[in-house]
C-alpha positions as CSV (number, residue, x, y, z in Angstrom):
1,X,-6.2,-3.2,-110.9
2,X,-3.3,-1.9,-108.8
3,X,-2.9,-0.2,-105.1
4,X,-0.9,0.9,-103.1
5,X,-1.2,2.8,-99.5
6,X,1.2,4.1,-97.1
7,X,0.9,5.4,-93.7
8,X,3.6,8.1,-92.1
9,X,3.7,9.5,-88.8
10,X,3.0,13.5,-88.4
11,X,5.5,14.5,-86.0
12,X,8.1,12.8,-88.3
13,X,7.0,15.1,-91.3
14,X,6.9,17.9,-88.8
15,X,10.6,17.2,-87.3
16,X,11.5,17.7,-91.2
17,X,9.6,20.9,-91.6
18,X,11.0,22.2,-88.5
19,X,14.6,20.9,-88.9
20,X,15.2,20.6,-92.5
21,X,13.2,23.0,-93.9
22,X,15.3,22.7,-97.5
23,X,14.3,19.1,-97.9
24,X,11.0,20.2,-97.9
25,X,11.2,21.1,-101.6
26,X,12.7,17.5,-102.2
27,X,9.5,16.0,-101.7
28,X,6.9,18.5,-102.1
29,X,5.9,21.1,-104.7
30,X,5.6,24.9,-104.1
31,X,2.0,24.5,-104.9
32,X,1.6,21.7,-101.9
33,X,3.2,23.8,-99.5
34,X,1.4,26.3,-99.9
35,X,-1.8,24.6,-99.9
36,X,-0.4,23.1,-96.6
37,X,0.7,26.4,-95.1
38,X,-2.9,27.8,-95.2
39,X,-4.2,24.6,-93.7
40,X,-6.1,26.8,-90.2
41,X,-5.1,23.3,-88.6
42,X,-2.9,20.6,-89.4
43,X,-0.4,21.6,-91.7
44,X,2.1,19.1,-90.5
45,X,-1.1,16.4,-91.2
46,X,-1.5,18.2,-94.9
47,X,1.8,17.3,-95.2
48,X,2.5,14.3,-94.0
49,X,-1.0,13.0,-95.7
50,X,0.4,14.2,-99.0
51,X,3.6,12.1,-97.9
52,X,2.0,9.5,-97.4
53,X,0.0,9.6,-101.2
54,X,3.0,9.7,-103.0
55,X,4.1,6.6,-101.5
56,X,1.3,5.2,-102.3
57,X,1.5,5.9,-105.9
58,X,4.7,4.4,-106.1
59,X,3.9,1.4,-104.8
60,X,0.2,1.2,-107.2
61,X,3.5,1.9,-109.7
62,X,4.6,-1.5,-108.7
63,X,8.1,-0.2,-108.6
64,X,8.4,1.8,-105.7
65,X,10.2,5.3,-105.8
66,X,13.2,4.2,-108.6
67,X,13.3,7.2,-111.3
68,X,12.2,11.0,-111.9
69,X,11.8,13.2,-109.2
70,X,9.1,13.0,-106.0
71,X,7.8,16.6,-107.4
72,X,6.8,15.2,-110.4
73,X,3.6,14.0,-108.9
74,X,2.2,16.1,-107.2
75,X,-1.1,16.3,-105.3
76,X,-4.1,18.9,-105.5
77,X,-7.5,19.3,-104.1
78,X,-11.1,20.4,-105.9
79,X,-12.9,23.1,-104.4
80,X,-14.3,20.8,-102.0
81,X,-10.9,19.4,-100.8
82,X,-11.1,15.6,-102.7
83,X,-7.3,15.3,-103.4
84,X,-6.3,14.3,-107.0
85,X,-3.0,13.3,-108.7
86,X,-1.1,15.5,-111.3
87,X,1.9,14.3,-113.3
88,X,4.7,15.8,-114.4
89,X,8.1,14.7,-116.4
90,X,8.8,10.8,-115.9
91,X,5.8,10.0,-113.9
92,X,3.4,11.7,-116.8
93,X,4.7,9.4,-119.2
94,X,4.6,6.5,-117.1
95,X,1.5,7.2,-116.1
96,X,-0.1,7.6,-119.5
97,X,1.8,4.5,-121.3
98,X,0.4,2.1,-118.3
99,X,-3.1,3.6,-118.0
100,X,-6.1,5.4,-119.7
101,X,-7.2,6.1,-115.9
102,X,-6.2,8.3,-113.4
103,X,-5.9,6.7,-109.9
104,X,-8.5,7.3,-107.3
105,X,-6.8,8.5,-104.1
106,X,-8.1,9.2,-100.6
107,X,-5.8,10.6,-97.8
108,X,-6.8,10.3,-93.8
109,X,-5.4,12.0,-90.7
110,X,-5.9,10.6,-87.0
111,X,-3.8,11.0,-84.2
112,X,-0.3,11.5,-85.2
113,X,-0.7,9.6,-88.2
114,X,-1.7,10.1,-91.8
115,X,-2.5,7.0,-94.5
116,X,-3.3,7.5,-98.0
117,X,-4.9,4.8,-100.5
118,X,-4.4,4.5,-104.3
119,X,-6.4,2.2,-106.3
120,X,-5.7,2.3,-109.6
121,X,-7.3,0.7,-112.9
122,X,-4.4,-0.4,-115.8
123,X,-5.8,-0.7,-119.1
């Protein structure tokens, strides 16, 4: 069993969006900002939850952020707005040689911060 959970402040992710707008697509995909941008409130949260989950995977990794890209995993949402992990490039293949499972995830906002949890089963 492996976790990992990060927190990140809002108005951080925010002063990104606002100031680097082009490093946006360094850590997030197209599909996440979007997602994000139609968020009636808390965009910056979306974000900065979403952040904050891909962190978190890379420390469940047990390696921290060390190869591929940060838009190779990407997070999405069900219909009811659970968030779930999909992998792409390096981190699909790492993924699938340590693990059968997908990790669990769960994202919170509060204030002006955001956490995210990974737990993770390796087979």
């Amino acid at each position: 069993m492996r976790c990992g959970i990060d927190i990140v402040q809002i108005s951080r992710i925010e002063d990104m969006s606002m100031n680097h707008e082009k490093s946006l697509s360094r850590f997030f995909t197209e599909r996440e900002i979007m997602y994000c941008r139609q968020r009636v409130r808390g965009q910056y949260a979306s974000l900065a939850g979403i952040f904050a989950a891909k962190e978190a995977f890379f420390k469940a990794l047990g390696t921290g952020f060390r190869k591929g890209k940060w838009t190779e995993v990407e997070i999405d949402h069900t219909d009811m707005g659970a968030p779930f992990f999909v992998f792409y490039g390096y981190y699909n293949q790492t993924a699938m040689a340590l693990s059968g499972y997908m990790p669990a995830l769960s994202i919170s906002h509060d204030g002006d911060y955001a956490v995210a949890q990974v737990v993770w089963e390796i087979s």
